[in-house]
N, C-alpha and C positions, 0 to 999 in steps of 0.2 A: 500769684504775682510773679512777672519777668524780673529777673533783673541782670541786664544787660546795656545798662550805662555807663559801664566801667567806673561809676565812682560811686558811692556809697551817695553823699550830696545830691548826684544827676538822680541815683535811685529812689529818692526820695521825689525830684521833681515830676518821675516818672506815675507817680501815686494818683496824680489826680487827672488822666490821659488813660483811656476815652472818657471816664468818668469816676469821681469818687472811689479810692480804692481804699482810702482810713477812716470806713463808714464805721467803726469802733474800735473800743478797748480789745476786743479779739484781731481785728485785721492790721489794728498798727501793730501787736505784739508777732503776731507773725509775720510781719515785715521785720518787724526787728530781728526776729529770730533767724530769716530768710535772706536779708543781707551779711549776717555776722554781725551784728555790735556787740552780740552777748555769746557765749560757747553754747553749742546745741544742750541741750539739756535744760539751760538756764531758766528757774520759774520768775516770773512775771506775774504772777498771782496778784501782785500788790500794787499793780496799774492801775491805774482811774481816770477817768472821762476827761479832765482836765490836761490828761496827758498828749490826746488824740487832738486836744486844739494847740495844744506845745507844735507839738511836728506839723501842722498845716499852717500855724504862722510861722515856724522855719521855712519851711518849702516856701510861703510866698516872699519872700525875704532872700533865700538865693534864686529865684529865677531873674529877675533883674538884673540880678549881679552877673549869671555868666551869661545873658542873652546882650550886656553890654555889648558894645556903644548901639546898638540897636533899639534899647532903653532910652526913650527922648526927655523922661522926668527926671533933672538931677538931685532933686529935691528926693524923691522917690529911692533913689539908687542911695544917696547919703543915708537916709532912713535907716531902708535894708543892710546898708553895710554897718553900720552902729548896732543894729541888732544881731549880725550874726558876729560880730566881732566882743558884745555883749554875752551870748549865750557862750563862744567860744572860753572863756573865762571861765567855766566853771568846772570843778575838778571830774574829772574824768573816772568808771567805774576802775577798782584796780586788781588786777587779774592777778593769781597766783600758781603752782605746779604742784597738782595733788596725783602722790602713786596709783594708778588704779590695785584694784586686786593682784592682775596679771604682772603687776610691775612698771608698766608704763605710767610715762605718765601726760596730765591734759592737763589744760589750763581751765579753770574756772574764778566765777568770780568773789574775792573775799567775804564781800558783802550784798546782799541784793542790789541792784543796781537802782538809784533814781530817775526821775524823768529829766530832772537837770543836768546830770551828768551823761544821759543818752544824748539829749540834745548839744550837749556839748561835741559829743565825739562827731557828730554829723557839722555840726557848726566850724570845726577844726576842720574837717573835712574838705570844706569849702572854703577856708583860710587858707590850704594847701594848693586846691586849684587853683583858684585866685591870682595866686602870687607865684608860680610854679609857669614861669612864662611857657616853656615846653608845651607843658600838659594844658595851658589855657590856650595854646596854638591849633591843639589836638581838636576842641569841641566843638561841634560840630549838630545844627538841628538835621532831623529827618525830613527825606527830599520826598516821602511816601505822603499822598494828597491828603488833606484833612488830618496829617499827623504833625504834632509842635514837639517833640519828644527831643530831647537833646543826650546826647551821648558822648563819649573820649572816644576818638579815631585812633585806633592803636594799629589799624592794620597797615601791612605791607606797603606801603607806596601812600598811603595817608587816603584811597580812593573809595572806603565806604560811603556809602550812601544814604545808606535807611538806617534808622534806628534797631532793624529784627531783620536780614534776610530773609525767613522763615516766616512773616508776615506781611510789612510794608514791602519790601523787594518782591516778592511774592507776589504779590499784586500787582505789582508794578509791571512786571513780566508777563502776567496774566494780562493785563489792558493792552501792552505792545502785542501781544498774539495778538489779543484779537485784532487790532487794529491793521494790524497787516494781513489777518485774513479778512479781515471785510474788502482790503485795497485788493485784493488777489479775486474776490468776487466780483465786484464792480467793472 
């Protein structure tokens, strides 16, 4: 899995683009692993199935919210915002600084982490977008055909376009060839 939304939230939205990407308890924990919510290392052994429908009812819960006002249910959008403002509430896992051997030292986490407290960090996540006029200025869907991916524009001049240069733009650039070498045959 990409992840190249710039926000942990959008990353999440990203999961179910081209198709089902939290087809279990193994691929949501390495998403999870894969964005940071937990230090590399972190086991997750203690995940359950029930966890994997947590994060797809978050995910469908903030896409409404940042695809606002393009969202025509307001009924819809109050929903989702109660629920991630709901999930947001609940205590977050809580990191500590352990020496390694060498002296240094990482952060891990005190206790294993729960499902309510991962969905919380994501759910914050999206309280922060949200309300972060800036950053909700930033977001922005991919202009690459057949793709709905939404992402944070953070580049230079606010002028990205696709959600992956390296694929959608990619493509994109690959169609304008051709298209100009068919006109050049013709």
């Amino acid at each position: 899995m990409a992840f190249e939304a710039g926000r942990i939230c959008l990353d999440l939205l990203a999961t179910s683009h081209p198709a089902e990407q939290l087809a279990g308890v193994g691929a949501l924990c390495a998403w999870i692993g894969g964005v940071g919510l937990v230090p590399a290392g972190t086991s997750l052994a203690h995940a359950e199935g029930h966890w994997v429908q947590g994060f797809r009812e978050l995910r469908s819960c903030i896409g409404p919210l940042v695809r606002a006002p393009r969202v025509p249910d307001a009924a819809l959008y109050e929903r989702a915002l109660r629920q991630v403002n709901d999930l947001a509430r609940a205590a977050t896992p809580a990191p500590r600084a352990v020496r390694t051997r060498g002296g240094d030292l990482v952060r891990e986490l005190a206790a294993p982490p729960s499902c309510a407290a991962l969905l919380a960090l994501v759910a914050r996540d999206a309280v922060e977008l949200l309300t972060d006029p800036v950053a909700r200025a930033a977001v922005r869907e991919c202009e690459g055909d057949n793709c709905s991916l939404v992402y944070l524009d953070t580049s230079r001049g606010r002028r990205r376009r696709w959600c992956s240069s390296e694929v959608c733009g990619n493509r994109e650039r690959v169609a304008r060839h051709r298209r100009r070498a068919a006109l050049a045959r013709a």
